[in-house]
C-alpha positions as CSV (number, residue, x, y, z in Angstrom):
1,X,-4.7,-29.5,4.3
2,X,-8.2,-28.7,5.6
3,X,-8.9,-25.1,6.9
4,X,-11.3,-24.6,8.9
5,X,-13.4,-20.7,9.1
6,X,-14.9,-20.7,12.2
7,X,-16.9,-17.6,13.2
8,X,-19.6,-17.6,16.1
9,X,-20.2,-13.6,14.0
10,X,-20.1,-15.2,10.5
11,X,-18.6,-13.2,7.7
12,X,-20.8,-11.7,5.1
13,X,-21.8,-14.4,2.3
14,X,-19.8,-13.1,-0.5
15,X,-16.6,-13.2,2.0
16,X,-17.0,-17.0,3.2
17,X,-17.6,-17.0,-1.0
18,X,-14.2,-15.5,-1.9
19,X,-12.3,-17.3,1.1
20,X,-13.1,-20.5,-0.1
21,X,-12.2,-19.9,-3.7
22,X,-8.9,-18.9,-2.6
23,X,-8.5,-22.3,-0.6
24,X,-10.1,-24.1,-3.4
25,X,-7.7,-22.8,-5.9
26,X,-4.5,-23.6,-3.7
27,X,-5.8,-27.2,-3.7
28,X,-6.8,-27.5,-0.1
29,X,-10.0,-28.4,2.0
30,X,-12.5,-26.0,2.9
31,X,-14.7,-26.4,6.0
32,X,-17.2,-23.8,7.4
33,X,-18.5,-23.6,11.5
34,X,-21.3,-20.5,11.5
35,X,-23.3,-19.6,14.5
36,X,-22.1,-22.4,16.5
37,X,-24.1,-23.3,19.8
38,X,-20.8,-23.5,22.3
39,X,-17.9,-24.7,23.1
40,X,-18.5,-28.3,22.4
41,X,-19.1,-27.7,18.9
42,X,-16.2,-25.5,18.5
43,X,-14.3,-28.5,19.9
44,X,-15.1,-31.0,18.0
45,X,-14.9,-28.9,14.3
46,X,-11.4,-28.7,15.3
47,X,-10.2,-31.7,16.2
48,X,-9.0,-32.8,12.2
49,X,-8.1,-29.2,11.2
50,X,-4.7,-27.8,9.9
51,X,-5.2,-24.2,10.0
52,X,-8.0,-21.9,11.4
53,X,-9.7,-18.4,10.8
54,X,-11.1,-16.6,13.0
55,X,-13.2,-12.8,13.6
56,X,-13.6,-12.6,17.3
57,X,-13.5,-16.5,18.7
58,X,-11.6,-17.6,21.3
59,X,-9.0,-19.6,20.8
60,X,-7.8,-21.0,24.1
61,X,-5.8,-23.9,25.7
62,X,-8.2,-25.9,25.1
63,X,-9.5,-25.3,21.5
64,X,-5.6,-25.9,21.0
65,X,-5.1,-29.2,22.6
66,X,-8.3,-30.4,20.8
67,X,-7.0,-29.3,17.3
68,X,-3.7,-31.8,17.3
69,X,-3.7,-30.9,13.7
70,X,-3.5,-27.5,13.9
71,X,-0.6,-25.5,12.6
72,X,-1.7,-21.9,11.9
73,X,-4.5,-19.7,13.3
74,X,-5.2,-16.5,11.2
75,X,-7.9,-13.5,12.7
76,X,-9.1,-12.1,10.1
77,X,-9.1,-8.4,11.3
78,X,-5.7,-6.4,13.6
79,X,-6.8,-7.3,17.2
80,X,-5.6,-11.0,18.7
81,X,-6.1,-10.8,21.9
82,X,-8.9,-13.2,21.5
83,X,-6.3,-16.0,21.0
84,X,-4.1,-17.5,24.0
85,X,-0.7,-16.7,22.4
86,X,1.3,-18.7,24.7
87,X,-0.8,-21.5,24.8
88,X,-0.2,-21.2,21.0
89,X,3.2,-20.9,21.1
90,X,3.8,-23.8,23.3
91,X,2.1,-25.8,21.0
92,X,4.4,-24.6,18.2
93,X,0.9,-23.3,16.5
94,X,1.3,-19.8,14.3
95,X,-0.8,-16.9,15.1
96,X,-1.0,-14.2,12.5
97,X,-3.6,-11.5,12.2
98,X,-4.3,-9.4,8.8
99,X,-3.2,-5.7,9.5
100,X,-4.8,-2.9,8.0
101,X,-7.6,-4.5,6.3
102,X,-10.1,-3.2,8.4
103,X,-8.3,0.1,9.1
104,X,-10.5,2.0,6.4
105,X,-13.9,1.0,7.6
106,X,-12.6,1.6,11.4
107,X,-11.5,4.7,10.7
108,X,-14.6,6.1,8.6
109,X,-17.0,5.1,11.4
110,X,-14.5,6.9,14.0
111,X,-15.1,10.5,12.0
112,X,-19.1,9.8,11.6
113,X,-18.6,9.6,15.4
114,X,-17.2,12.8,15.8
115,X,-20.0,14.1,13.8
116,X,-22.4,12.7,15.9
117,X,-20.8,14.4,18.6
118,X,-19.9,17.6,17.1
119,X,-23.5,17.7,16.3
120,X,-25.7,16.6,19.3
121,X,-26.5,13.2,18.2
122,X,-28.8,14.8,15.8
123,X,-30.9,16.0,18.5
124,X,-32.1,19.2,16.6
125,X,-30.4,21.9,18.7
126,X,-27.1,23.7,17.0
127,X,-24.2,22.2,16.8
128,X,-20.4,22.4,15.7
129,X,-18.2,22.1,13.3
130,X,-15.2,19.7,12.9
131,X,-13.6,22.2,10.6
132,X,-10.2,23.9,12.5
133,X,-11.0,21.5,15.8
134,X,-7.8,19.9,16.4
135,X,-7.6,16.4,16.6
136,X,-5.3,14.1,18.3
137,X,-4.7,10.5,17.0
138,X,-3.6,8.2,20.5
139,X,-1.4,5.7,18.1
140,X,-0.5,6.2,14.0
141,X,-1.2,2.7,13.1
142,X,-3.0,1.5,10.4
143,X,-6.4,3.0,11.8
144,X,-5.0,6.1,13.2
145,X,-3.3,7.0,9.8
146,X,-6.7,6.1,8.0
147,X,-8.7,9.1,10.7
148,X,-5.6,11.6,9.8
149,X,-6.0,11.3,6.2
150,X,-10.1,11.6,6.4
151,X,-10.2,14.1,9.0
152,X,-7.5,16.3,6.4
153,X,-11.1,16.5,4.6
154,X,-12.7,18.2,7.0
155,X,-10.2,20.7,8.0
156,X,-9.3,19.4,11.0
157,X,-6.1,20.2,13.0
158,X,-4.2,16.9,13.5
159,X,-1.4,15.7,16.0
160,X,-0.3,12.4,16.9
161,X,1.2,10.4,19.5
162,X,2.8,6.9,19.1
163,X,5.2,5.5,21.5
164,X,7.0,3.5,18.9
165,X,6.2,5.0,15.2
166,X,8.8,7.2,14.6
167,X,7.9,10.8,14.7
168,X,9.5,11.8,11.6
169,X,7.1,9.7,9.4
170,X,3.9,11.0,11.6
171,X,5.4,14.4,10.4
172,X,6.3,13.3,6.5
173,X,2.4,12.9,6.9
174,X,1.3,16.5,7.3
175,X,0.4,15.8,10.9
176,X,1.9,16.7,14.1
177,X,3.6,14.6,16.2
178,X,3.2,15.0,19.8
179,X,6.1,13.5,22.4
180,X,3.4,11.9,25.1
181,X,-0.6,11.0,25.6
182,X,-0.3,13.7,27.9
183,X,0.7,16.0,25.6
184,X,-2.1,14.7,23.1
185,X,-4.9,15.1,25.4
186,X,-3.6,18.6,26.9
187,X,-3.9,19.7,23.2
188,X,-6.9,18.2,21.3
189,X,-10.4,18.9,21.9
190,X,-10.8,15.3,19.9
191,X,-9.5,12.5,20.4
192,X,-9.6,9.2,18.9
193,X,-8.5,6.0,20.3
194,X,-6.6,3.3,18.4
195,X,-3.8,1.7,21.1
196,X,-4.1,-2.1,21.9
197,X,-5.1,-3.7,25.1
198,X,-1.6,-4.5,26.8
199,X,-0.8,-4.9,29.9
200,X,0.8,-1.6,29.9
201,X,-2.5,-0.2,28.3
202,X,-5.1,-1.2,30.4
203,X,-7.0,1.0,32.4
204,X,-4.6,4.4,31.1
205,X,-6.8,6.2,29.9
206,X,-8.1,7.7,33.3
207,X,-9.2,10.6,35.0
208,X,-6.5,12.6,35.5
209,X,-5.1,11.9,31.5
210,X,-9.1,13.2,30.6
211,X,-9.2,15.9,32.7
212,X,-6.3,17.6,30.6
213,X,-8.9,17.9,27.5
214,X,-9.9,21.4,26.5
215,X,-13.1,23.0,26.7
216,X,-15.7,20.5,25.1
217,X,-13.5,17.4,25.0
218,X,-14.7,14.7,22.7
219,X,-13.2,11.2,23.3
220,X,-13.8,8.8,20.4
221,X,-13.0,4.7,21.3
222,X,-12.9,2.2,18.2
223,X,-10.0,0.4,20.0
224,X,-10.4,-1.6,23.2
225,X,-12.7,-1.5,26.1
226,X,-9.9,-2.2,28.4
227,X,-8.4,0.8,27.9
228,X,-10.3,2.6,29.9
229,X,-11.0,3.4,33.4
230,X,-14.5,3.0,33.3
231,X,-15.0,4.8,37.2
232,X,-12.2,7.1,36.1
233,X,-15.1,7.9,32.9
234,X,-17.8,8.6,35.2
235,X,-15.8,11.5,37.1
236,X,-14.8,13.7,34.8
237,X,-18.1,13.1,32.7
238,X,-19.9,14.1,36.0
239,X,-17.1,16.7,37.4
240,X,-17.1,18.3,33.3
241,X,-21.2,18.5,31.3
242,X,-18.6,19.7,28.5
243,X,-17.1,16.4,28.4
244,X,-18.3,13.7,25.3
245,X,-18.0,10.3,25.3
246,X,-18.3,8.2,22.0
247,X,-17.5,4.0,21.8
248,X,-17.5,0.8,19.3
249,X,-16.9,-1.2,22.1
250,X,-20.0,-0.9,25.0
251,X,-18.8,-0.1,28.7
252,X,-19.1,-2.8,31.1
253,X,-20.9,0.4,32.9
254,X,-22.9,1.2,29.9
255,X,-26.1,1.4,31.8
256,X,-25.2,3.7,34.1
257,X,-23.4,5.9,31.4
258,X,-26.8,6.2,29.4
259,X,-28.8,7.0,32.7
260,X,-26.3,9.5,33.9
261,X,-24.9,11.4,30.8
262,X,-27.9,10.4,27.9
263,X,-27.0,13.5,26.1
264,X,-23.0,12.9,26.1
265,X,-22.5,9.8,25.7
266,X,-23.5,6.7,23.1
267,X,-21.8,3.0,22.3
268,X,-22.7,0.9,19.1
269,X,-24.8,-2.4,20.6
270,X,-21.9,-4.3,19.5
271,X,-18.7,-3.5,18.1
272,X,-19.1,-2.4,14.3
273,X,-15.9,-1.0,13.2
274,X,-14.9,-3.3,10.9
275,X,-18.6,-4.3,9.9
276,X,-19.1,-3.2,6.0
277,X,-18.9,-5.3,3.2
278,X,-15.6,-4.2,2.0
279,X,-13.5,-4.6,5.4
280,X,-15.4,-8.6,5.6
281,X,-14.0,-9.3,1.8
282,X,-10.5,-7.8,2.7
283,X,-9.9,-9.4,5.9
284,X,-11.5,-12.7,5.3
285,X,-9.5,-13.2,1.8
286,X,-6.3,-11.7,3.2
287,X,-6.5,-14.6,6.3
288,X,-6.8,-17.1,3.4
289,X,-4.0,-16.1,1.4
290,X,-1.7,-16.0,4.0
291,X,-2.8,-19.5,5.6
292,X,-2.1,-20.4,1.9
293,X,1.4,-19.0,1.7
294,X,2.3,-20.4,5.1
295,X,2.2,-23.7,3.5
296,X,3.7,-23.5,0.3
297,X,6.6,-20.7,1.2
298,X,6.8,-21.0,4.7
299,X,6.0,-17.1,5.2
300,X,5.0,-16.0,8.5
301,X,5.4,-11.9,8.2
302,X,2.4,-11.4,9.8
303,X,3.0,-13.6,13.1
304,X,2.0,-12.1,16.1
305,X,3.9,-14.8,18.3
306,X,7.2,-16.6,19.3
């Protein structure tokens, strides 16, 4: 079997170190695509391949039909919306992704944003304290459970609201669960982000869901860009100077977010979440063992298609 780690953002070198010890030890072969200069390239590593791993590459239709190997594509990290599920599935190709082995190094830049925020982006004048601000979690997954246990540390006031994790276990958690985003954002002068880009998603978190925030609203985004409504932003940013806005994933409006609100609002030059050391080994070597697995047992738990 050759598997192929292809990442145009390569992972740190004691990752790509680890991943292929784990494929070298289940007596497959390892092949490594870093940096590559476009699509061509991409096609053409694949075209021999049984089983890819990805960070943020697209795999499309057409990566797909040139891989006529390929069995199983693994992203190392919880979003896929980078791969072309159907496509995939038409082709009888499995798409997994490695849930929750990022979540810790998501979560811990989320609360260094609220900091930030809570203190001026270290601009010298006084600030706040996250101690007793109440905090609402917009979906208890992997990440969002990861900012309720941290932000526990700091004192913080924390409800939740998740559409499909049952309440009960948001509440076995010491946090308070919360029956709609209205509900969340009515409450919480924080809030961090952590839904998926769906179609149901997309654009709902708007004006009128922001304008519910209390006095001195911080919104925190580690999630998805597409969440937002960008114009929707730029109102209540302009209609509320209380109003914060903190992002791992920069605006397609980002320059005309800095020139309008350069006090209240800031996004990372590129998404960082899951950038430490830690999160690269854990997501990189989890993507190996379960391409490994999937050969030899047939296990597909963490498929994210039909």
């Amino acid at each position: 079997m050759k598997i192929l780690v292809v990442t145009e953002k390569p992972f740190a070198a004691e990752a790509v170190r680890k991943i292929k010890q784990v494929i070298d030890n289940a007596g497959f072969e390892f092949l490594l695509l870093e940096k590559y200069a476009g699509k061509p390239q991409l096609l053409d590593a694949v075209k021999e391949v049984n089983a890819i791993i990805i960070r943020s590459d697209i795999i499309d239709a057409d990566v797909l039909d040139a891989a006529k190997n390929l069995k199983i594509v693994v992203r190392a990290g919880a979003g896929y919306d980078n791969v072309d599920l159907e496509a995939a599935t038409a082709r009888k190709v499995a798409v997994m992704n490695t849930p929750g082995q990022n979540a810790n190094a998501v979560a811990e830049l989320a609360l260094a944003m609220m900091v930030y925020a809570a203190r001026n982006f270290f601009d010298g004048s006084s600030g706040s304290e996250l101690m007793g601000k109440k905090l609402g979690v917009h979906a208890y997954g992997n990440v969002g459970r990861n900012v309720a246990r941290i932000a526990k540390g700091f004192g913080m006031e924390i409800c939740a609201y998740d559409a499909f994790y049952p309440a009960g276990d948001i509440e076995k958690d010491g946090v308070k669960a919360l029956t709609s985003a209205e509900e969340l954002y009515k409450t919480c002068q924080y809030v961090s982000l952590h839904i998926p880009a769906t179609a149901e998603t997309k654009n709902s978190v708007n004006c009128a869901l922001l304008g519910k925030m209390p006095e001195n609203a911080v919104l925190i985004n580690t999630a998805r860009r597409e969440v937002i409504d960008e114009a929707g932003l730029v109102k209540i940013m302009e209609e509320r100077p209380d109003f914060k806005y903190l992002t791992d994933i920069m605006p397609t409006n980002d320059a005309e977010l800095k020139e309008k609100f350069p006090k209240r609002y800031f996004s990372t030059p590129k998404k960082m979440g899951a950038q430490t050391s830690e999160a690269n080994n854990n997501a990189g070597i989890a993507a190996a063992n379960q391409i490994v697995d999937f050969f030899k047992t047939g296990n597909t738990k963490f498929q994210v298609n039909g």
